[in-house]
KEPA-228582 format. One record per residue (C-alpha): residue number from 1; residue in one letter; y negated, z, x negated. Coordinates in nm, 3 decimals. Example, Ala and Ser with C-alpha at 12.3 -4.5 7.8 and 13.67 -1.06 7.14 Angstrom:
% residues 2
> n  res  v  w  u
> 1  a  0.450  0.780  -1.230 .
> 2  s  0.106  0.714  -1.367 .
This chain:
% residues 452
> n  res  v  w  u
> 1  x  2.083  -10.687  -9.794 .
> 2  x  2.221  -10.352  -9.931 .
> 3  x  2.512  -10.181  -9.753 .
> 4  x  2.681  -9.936  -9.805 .
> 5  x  3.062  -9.848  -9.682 .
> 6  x  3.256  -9.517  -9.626 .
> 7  x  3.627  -9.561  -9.700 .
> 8  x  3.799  -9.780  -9.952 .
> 9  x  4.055  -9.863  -9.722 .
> 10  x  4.193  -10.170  -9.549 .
> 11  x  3.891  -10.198  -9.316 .
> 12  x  3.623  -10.089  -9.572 .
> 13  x  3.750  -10.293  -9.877 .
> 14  x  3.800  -10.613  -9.680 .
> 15  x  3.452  -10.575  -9.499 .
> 16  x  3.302  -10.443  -9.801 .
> 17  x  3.388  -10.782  -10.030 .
> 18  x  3.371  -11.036  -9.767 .
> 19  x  2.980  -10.907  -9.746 .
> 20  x  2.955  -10.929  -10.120 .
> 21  x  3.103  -11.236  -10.108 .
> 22  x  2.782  -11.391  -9.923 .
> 23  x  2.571  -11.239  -10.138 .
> 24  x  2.494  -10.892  -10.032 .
> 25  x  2.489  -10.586  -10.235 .
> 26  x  2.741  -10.363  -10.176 .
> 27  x  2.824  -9.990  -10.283 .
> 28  x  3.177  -9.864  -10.134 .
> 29  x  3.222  -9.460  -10.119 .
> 30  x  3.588  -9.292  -10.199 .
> 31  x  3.676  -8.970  -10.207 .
> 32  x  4.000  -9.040  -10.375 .
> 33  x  3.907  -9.091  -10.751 .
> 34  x  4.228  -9.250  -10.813 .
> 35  x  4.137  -9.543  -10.603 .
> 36  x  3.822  -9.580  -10.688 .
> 37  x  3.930  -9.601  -11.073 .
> 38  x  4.178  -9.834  -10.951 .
> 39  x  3.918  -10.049  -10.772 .
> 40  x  3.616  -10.010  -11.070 .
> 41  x  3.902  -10.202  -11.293 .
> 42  x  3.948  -10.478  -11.074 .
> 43  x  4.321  -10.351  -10.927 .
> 44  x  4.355  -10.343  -10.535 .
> 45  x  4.549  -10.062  -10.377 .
> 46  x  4.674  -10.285  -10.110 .
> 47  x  4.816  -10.616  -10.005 .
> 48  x  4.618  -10.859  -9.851 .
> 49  x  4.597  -11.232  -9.941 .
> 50  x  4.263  -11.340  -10.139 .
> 51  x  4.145  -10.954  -10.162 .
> 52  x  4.193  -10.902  -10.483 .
> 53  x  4.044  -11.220  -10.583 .
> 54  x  3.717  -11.154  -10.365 .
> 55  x  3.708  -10.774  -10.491 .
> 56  x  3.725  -10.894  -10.915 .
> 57  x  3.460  -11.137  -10.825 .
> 58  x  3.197  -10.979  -10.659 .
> 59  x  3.281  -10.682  -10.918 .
> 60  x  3.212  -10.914  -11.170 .
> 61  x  2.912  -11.035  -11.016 .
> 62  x  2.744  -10.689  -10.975 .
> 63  x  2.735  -10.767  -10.569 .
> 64  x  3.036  -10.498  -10.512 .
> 65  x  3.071  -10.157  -10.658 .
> 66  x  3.281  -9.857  -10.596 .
> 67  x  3.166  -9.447  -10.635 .
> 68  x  3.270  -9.117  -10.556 .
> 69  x  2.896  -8.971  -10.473 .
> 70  x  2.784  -8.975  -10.141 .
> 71  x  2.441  -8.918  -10.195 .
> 72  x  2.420  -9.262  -10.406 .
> 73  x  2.549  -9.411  -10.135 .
> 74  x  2.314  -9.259  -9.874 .
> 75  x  2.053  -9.398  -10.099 .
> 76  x  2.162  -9.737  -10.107 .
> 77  x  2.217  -9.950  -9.795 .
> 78  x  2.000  -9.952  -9.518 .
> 79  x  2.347  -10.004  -9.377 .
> 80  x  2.610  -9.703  -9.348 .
> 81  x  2.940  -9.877  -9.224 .
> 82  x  3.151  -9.553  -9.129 .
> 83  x  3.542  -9.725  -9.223 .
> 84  x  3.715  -9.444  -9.222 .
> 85  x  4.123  -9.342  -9.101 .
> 86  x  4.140  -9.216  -8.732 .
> 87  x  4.492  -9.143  -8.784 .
> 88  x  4.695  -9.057  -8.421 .
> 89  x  4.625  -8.681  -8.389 .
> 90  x  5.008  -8.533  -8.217 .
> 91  x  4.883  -8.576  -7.861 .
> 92  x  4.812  -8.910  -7.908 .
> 93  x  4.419  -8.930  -7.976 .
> 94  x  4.224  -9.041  -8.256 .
> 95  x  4.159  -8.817  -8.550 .
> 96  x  3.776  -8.808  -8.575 .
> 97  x  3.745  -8.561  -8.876 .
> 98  x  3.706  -8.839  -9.112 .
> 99  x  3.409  -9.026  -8.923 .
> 100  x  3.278  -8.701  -8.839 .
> 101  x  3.305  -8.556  -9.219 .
> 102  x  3.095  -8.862  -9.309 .
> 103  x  2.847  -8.855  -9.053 .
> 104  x  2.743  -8.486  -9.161 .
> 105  x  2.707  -8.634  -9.510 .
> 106  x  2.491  -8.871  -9.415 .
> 107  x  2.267  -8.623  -9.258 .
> 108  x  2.314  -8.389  -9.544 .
> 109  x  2.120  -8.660  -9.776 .
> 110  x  1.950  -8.905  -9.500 .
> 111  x  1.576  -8.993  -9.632 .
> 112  x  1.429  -9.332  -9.517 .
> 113  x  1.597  -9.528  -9.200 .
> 114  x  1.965  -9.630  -9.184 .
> 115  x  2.145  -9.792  -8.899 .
> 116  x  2.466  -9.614  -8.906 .
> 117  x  2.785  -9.830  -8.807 .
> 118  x  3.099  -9.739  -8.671 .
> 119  x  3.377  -9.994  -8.809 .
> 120  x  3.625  -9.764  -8.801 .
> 121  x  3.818  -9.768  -8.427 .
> 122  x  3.708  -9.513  -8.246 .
> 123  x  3.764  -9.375  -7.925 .
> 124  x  3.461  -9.430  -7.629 .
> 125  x  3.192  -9.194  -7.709 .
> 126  x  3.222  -9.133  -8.062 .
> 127  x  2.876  -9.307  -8.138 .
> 128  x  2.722  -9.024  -7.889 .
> 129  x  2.914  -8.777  -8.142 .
> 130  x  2.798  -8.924  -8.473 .
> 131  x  2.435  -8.916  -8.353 .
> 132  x  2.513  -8.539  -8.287 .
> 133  x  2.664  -8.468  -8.605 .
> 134  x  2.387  -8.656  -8.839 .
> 135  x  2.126  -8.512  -8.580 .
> 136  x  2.269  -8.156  -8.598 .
> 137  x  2.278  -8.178  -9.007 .
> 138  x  1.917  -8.279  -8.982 .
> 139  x  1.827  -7.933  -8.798 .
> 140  x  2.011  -7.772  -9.057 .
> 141  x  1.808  -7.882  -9.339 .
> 142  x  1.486  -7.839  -9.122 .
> 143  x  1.411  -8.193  -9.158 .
> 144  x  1.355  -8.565  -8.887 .
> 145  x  1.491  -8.840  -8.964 .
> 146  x  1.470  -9.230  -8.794 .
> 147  x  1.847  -9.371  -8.758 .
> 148  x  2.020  -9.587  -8.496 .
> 149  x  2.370  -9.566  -8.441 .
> 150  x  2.591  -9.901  -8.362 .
> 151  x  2.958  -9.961  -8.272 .
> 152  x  3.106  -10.265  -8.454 .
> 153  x  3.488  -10.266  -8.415 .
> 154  x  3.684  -10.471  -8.659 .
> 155  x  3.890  -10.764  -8.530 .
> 156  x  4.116  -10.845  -8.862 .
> 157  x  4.451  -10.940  -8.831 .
> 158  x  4.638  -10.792  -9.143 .
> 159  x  4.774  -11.065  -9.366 .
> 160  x  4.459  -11.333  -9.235 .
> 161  x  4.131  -11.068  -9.262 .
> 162  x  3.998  -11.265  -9.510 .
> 163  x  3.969  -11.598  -9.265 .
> 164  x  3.930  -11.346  -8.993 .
> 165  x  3.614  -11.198  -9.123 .
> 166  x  3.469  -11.505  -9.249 .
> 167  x  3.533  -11.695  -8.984 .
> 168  x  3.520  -11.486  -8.690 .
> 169  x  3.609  -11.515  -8.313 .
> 170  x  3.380  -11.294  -8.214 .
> 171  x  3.115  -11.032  -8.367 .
> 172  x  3.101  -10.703  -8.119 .
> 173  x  2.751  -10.527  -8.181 .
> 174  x  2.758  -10.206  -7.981 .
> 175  x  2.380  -10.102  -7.932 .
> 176  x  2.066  -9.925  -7.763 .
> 177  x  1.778  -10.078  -7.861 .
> 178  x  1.698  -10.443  -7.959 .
> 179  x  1.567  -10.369  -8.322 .
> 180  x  1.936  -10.257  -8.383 .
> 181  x  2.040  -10.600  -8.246 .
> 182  x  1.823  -10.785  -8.455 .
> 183  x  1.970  -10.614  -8.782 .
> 184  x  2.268  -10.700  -8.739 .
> 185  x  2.237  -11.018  -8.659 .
> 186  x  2.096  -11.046  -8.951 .
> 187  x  2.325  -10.946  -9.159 .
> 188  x  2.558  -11.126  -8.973 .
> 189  x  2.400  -11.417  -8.987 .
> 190  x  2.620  -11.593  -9.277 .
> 191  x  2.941  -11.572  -9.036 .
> 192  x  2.768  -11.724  -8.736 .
> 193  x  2.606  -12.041  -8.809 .
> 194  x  2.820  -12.301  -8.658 .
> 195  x  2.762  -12.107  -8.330 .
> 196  x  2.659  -11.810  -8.187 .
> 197  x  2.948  -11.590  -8.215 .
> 198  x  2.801  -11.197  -8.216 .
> 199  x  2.832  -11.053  -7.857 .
> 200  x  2.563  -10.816  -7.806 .
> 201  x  2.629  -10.495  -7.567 .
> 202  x  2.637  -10.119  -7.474 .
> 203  x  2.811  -9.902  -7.745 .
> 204  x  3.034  -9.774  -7.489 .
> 205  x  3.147  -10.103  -7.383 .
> 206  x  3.189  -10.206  -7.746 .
> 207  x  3.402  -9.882  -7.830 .
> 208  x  3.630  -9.971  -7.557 .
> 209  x  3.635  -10.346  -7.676 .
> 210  x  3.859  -10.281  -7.891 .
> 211  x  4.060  -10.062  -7.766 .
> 212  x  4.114  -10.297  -7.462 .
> 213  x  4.219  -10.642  -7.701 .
> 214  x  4.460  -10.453  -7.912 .
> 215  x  4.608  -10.279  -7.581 .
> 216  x  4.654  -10.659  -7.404 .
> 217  x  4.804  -10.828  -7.710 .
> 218  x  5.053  -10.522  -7.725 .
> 219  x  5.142  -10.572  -7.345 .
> 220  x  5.178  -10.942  -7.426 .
> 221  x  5.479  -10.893  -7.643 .
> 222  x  5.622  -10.593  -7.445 .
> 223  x  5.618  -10.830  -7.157 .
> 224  x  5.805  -11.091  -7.383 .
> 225  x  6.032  -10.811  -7.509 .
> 226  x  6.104  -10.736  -7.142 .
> 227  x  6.190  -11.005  -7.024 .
> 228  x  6.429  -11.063  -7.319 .
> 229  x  6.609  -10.845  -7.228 .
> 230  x  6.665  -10.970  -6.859 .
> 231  x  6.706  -11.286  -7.030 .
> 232  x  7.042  -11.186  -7.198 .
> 233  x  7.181  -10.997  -6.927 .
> 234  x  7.117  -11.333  -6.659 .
> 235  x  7.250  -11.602  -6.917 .
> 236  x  6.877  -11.780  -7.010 .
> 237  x  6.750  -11.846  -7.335 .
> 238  x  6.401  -11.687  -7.359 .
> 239  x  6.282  -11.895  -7.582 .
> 240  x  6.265  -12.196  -7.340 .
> 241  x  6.140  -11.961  -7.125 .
> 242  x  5.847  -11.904  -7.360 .
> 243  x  5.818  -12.288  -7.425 .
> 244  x  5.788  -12.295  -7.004 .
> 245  x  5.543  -12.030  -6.948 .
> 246  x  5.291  -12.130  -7.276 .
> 247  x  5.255  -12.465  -7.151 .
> 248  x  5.057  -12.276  -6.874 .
> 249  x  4.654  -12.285  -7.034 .
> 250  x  4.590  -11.963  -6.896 .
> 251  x  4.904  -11.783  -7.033 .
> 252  x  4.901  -11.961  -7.363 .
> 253  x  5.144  -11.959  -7.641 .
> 254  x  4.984  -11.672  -7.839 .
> 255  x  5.135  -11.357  -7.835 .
> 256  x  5.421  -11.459  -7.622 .
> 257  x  5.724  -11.441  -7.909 .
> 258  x  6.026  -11.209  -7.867 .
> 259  x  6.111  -10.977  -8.120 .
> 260  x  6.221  -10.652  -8.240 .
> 261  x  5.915  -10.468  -8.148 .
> 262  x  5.554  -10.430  -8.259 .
> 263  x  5.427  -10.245  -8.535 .
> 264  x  5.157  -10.162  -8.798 .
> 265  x  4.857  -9.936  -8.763 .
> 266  x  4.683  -10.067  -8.500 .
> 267  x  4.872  -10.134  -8.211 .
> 268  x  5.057  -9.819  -8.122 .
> 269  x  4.806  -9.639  -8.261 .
> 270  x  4.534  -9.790  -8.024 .
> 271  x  4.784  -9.818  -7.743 .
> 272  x  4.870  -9.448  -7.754 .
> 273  x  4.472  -9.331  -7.817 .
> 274  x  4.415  -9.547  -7.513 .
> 275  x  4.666  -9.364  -7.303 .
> 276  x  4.532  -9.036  -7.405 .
> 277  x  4.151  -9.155  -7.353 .
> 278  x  4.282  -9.203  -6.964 .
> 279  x  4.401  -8.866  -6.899 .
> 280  x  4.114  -8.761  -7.060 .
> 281  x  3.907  -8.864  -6.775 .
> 282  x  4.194  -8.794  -6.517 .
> 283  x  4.358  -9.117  -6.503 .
> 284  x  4.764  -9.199  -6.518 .
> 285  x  4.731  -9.572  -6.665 .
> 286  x  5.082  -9.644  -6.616 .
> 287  x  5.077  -10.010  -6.748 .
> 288  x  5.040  -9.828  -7.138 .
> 289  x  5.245  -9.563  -7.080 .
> 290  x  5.536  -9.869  -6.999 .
> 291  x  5.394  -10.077  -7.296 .
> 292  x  5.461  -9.829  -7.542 .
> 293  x  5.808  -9.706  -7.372 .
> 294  x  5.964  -10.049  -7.387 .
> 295  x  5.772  -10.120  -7.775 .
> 296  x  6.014  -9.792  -7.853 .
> 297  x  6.300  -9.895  -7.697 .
> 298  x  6.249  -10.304  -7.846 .
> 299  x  6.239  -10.143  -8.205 .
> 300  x  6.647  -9.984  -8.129 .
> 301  x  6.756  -10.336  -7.977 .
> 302  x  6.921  -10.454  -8.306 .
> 303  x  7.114  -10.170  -8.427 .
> 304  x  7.273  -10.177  -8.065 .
> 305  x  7.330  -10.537  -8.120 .
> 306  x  7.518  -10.404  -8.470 .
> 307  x  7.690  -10.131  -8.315 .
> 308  x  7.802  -10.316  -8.018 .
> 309  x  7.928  -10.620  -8.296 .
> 310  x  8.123  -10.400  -8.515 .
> 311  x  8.153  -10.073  -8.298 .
> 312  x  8.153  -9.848  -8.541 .
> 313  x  7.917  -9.899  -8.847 .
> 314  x  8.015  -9.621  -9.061 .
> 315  x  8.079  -9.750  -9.377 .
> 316  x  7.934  -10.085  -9.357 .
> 317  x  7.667  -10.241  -9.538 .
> 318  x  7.403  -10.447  -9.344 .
> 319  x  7.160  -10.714  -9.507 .
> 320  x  6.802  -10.644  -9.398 .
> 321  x  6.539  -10.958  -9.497 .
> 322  x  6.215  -10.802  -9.450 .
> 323  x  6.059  -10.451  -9.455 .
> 324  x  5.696  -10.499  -9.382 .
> 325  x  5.620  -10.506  -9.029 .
> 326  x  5.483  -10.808  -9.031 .
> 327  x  5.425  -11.110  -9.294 .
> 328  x  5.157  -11.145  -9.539 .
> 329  x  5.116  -10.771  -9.574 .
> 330  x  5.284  -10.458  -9.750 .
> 331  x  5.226  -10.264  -9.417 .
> 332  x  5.549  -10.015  -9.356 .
> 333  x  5.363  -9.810  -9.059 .
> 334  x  5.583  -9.795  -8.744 .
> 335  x  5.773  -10.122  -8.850 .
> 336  x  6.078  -10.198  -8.670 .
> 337  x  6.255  -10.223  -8.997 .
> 338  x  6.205  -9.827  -9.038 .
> 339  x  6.383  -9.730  -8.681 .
> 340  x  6.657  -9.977  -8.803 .
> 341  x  6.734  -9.835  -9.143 .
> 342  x  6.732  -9.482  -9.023 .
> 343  x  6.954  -9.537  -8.708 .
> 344  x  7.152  -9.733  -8.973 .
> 345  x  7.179  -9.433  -9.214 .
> 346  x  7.205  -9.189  -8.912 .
> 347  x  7.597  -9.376  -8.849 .
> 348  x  7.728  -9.371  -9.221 .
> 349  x  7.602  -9.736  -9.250 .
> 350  x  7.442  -9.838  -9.614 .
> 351  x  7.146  -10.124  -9.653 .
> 352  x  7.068  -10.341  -9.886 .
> 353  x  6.694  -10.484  -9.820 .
> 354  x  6.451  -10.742  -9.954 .
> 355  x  6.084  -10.774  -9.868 .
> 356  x  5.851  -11.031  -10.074 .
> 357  x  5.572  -10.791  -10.078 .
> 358  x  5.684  -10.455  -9.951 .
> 359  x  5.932  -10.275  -10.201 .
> 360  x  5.700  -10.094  -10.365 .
> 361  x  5.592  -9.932  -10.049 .
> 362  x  5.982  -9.901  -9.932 .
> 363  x  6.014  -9.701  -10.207 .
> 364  x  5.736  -9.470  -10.172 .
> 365  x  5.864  -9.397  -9.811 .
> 366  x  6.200  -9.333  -9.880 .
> 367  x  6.271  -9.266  -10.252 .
> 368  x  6.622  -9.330  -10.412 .
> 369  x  6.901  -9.314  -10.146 .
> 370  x  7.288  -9.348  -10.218 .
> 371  x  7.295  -9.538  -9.873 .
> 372  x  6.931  -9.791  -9.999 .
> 373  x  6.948  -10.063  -10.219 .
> 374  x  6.599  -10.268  -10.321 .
> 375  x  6.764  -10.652  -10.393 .
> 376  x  6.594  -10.828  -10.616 .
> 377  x  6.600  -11.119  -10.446 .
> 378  x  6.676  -11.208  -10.038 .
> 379  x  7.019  -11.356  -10.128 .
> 380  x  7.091  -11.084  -10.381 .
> 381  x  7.047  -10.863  -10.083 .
> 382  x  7.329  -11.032  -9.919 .
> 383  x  7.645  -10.985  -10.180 .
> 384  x  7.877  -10.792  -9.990 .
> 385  x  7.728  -10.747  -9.684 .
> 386  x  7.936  -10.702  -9.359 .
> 387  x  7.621  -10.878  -9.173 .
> 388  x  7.212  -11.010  -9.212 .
> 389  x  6.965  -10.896  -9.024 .
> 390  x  6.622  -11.082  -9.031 .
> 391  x  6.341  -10.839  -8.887 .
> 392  x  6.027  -10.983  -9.061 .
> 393  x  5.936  -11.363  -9.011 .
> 394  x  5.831  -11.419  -9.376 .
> 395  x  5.793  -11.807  -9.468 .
> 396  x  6.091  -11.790  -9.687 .
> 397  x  6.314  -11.722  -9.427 .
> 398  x  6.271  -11.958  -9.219 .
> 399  x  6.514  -12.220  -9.400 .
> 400  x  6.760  -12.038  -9.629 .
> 401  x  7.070  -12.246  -9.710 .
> 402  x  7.360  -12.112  -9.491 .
> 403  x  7.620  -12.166  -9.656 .
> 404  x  7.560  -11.989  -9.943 .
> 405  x  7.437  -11.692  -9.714 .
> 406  x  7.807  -11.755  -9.557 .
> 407  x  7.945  -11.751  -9.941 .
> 408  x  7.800  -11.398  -10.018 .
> 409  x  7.835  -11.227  -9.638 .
> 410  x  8.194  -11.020  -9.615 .
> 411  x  8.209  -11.123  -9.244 .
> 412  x  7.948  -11.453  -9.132 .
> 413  x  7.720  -11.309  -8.883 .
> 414  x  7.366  -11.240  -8.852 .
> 415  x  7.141  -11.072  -8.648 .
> 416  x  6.775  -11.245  -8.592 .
> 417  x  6.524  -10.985  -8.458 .
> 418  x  6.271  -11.287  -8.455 .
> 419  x  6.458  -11.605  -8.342 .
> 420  x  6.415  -11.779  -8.599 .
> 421  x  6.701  -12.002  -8.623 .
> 422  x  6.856  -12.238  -8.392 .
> 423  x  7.210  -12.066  -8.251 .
> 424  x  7.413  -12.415  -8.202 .
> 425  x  7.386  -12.499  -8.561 .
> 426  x  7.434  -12.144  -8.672 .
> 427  x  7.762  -12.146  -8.435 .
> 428  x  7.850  -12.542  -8.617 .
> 429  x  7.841  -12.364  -8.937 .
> 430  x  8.092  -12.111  -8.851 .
> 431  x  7.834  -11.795  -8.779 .
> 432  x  7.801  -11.548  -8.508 .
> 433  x  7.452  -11.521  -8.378 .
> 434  x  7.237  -11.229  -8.227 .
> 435  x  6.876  -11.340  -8.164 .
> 436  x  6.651  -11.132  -7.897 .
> 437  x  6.708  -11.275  -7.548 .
> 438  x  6.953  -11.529  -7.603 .
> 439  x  7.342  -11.610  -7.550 .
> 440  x  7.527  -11.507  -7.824 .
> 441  x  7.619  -11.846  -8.058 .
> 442  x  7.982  -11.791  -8.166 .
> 443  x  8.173  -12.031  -8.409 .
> 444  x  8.260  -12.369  -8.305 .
> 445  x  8.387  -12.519  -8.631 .
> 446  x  8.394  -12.437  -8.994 .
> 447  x  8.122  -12.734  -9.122 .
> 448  x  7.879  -12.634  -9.464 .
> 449  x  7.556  -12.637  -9.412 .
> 450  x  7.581  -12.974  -9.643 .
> 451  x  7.754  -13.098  -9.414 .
> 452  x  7.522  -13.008  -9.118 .
C-alpha cells in the first residue's frame, strides 16, 4: 500500500519505516529541509534503537522516502497519517496548529479518496476539526471531495518503538463507517497475525484512549512516588513494599517503581492536556491535578536529599550518571535530571554529568557553563566529586565497581534516584546511601568492593 506521513518526527519516522519495513511504500513530508537532507542521506535526527538501521534500509530499498512538497505527498498514499507536534500550549492544552496546518494542505491539493489519520495525540474532538478544516479548504477551491477521517493514537514506548510497533499490544482504529475499518485493517494486517490485536471503535473514544493509558501509567508512579515518601518518614523500605503489592495480579509489577519523577514528552504533556480537556467541559478532575503536583514535587526530592546531606551545597561538585529521562533514548524533555542541575546551579553547586546517549542534546539545552562539565566517561564524571547521583537507570549502571567509585568520590556517598543498588552492601563498603523511600544505609565497615 502507499502512505504517506506528515512529520519527520519521533512518531512519523518510527511509523513511517516500520510500514516500509513490511513492504509498503512510503513518502514522509518535512517542512524542515535540514532534516529531510539529513534523512535522504541515511542520518537519523534522533535516538532510537534499530531506527536508523530500518530508515537506511527501506531508503535503500526505494520502500521509504523523504520530501519537502506537500502536494507529492497528497498524491501519493491513499493514506495521510497526520504525525505532527501538539506541543503543551501555556494553559495546558494541546497545540493543534500543526495538525490543523496539515489538514488545510491536504484539502488545498486533495483529488481522488484518502483516509486521513490522526497519529499524532490529540485532544477529543480533533477528528471533528480536521474534517472541518480539509472540508472548509474544499469550499474554498469550489471543489467535493470523498475522505474519511480516523483516529489512530500511537502506543510506542521511547527506547522499545521499534518492538512496540511491530509487535503491538493493541491497534486503536478510531472510526465512522466500516469501509474505514476495513482499510486499516488492512494495512494493519502484517502486525496482527498471531491474533487479533486492532480494537475497532468511535473516534471519540479512540482520542480519549490515549489520553486515558498515558494518564493511568503516570498515576501509577505518582502513587509509588507517594508512598515513598511516607515510606521514609514511617521507617519501611518501599521497595519490599513494591515486591508485596506486585505479587497482587491485578496491581501487577509494571509501573510500580519509585523514582525521581516522570518525564519525557508524553506523560506530562498528556496528563496536563487531560486536565485542561476537563475544565473544558466543566469538570475539576482532581486525581490529575494531584498526579502532576506530586510528579513536580518527586523531580526536587534529590537535591533536598543533597542539601539536607551537606547543608549547604555552594561550592560543591555533584556526580550526575544519566541525563536522558529515561534509558534507551536521547530524550531531555521534562527529565528529572534538568530540575536537578538547575536547583543545583541555583545554590553555587557545579556538575559534572555523563549520559551514554544524551550529551549531545545536554549540550544543545544548556551550552557551555563554568558550573557543567560533559565527562567522557561515567567514572570520569566522578573525579572529585563531593557525591553521585544516579537519576537515569541505564544498563551500565546497574553494576559499577564501588570501590573505585569510592577511589575517585571526595566524600563516599551517593544518591540513587532509582534504587538501584542494595543499601547494606553499599553501607559494608563504607558508603552513605540515599535511595527514594528507604532508610538511609550509613557505613558499617571499611571492606573493598573486592572484598565484598
Amino acid at each position: 500500500m502507499k502512505v504517506t506521513i506528515y512529520g519527520s518526527g519521533y512518531v512519523g519516522l518510527v511509523t513511517g519505516a516500520c510500514l516500509a519495513e513490511v513492504g509498503n511504500e512510503v513518502l514522509c513530508v518535512d517542512v524542515d529541509p535540514a532534516k529531510i537532507e539529513m534523512l535522504n542521506q541515511g542520518r537519523v535526527p534522533i535516538y532510537e534503537p534499530g531506527l536508523d538501521r530500518m530508515v537506511q534500509d527501506n531508503g535503500r530499498a526505494g520502500r521509504l522516502r523523504f520530501t519537502l512538497d506537500p502536494a507529492e505527498g497528497v498524491a501519493h498514499g491513499l493514506f495521510q497519517f497526520i504525525a505532527v507536534g501538539t506541543p503543551p500550549d501555556e494553559d495546558g492544552s494541546a497545540d493543534l496548529q500543526h495538525v490543523l496546518a496539515v489538514a488545510r494542505t491536504i484539502g488545498s491539493h486533495l483529488e481522488d479518496y484518502r483516509v486521513i489519520v490522526n497519529k499524532s495525540t490529540v485532544p477529543v474532538g480533533t477528528a471533528d476539526r480536521v474534517r472541518e478544516a480539509i472540508a472548509t479548504t474544499l469550499a474554498d477551491r469550489g471543489v467535493q471531495r470523498d475522505f474519511d477521517v480516523v483516529s489512530n493514537p500511537e502506543f510506542l514506548k521511547e527506547g522499545a518503538a521499534i518492538g512496540d510497533f511491530m509487535k503491538p499490544d493493541r491497534i486503536i482504529v478510531g472510526t465512522d463507517n466500516p469501509r474505514t475499518t476495513e482499510l486499516m485493517r488492512a494495512l494493519y494486517a502484517p502486525f496482527n497475525r498471531n491474533h487479533d490485536r486492532l480494537l475497532a471503535m468511535d473516534i471519540r473514544s479512540a482520542e480519549l484512549t490515549k489520553y486515558a493509558a498515558n494518564a493511568m501509567l503516570a498515576t501509577k508512579i505518582s502513587f509509588m512516588n507517594e508512598l515513598s515518601n511516607m515510606a521514609e518518614r514511617l521507617g519501611a523500605d518501599i521497595e519490599q513494599v513494591r515486591v508485596g503489592i506486585g505479587s497482587d495480579p491485578r496491581i501487577g509489577y509494571q509501573f510500580i517503581y519509585p523514582g525521581a519523577g516522570y518525564g519525557g514528552s508524553c506523560f506530562p504533556k498528556d496528563v496536563k492536556a487531560l486536565e485542561r480537556i476537563a475544565r473544558d467541559i466543566d469538570y475539576e478532575a482532581q486525581l490529575l491535578s494531584a498526579v502532576e503536583s506530586v510528579n513536580d514535587r518527586q523531580k526536587r526530592v534529590l537535591f533536598d536529599k543533597i542539601s539536607q546531606h551537606f547543608g549547604d551545597v555552594r561550592d560543591k561538585t555533584i556526580a550526575l550518571w544519566g541525563l536522558a529521562f529515561k534509558p534507551n533514548t536521547d530524550d531531555m524533555r521534562e527529565a528529572s535530571s534538568r530540575v536537578l542541575m538547575e536547583a543545583l546551579w541555583a545554590a553555587g553547586a557545579r556538575v559534572q554529568a555523563y549520559d551514554p546517549v544524551a550529551m549531545d542534546e545536554c549540550r544543545r539545552i544548556y551550552g557551555e557553563r563554568e558550573d557543567l562539565r560533559l565527562a567522557e566517561s561515567a567514572t570520569d564524571a566522578l573525579e572529585g566529586a563531593d557525591a553521585l547521583t544516579v537519576i537515569t537507570e541505564w544498563q551500565e549502571f546497574r553494576s559499577p565497581v564501588f570501590d573505585q567509585i569510592r577511589a575517585r568520590l571526595r566524600e563516599p556517598v551517593i544518591f540513587d534516584g532509582r534504587n538501584l543498588y542494595d543499601p547494606a552492601r553499599l553501607a559494608s563498603l563504607g558508603f552513605t546511601y540515599y535511595a527514594i523511600g528507604r532508610p538511609v544505609a550509613r557505613p558499617t565497615d571499611t571492606r573493598t568492593d573486592s572484598d565484598a
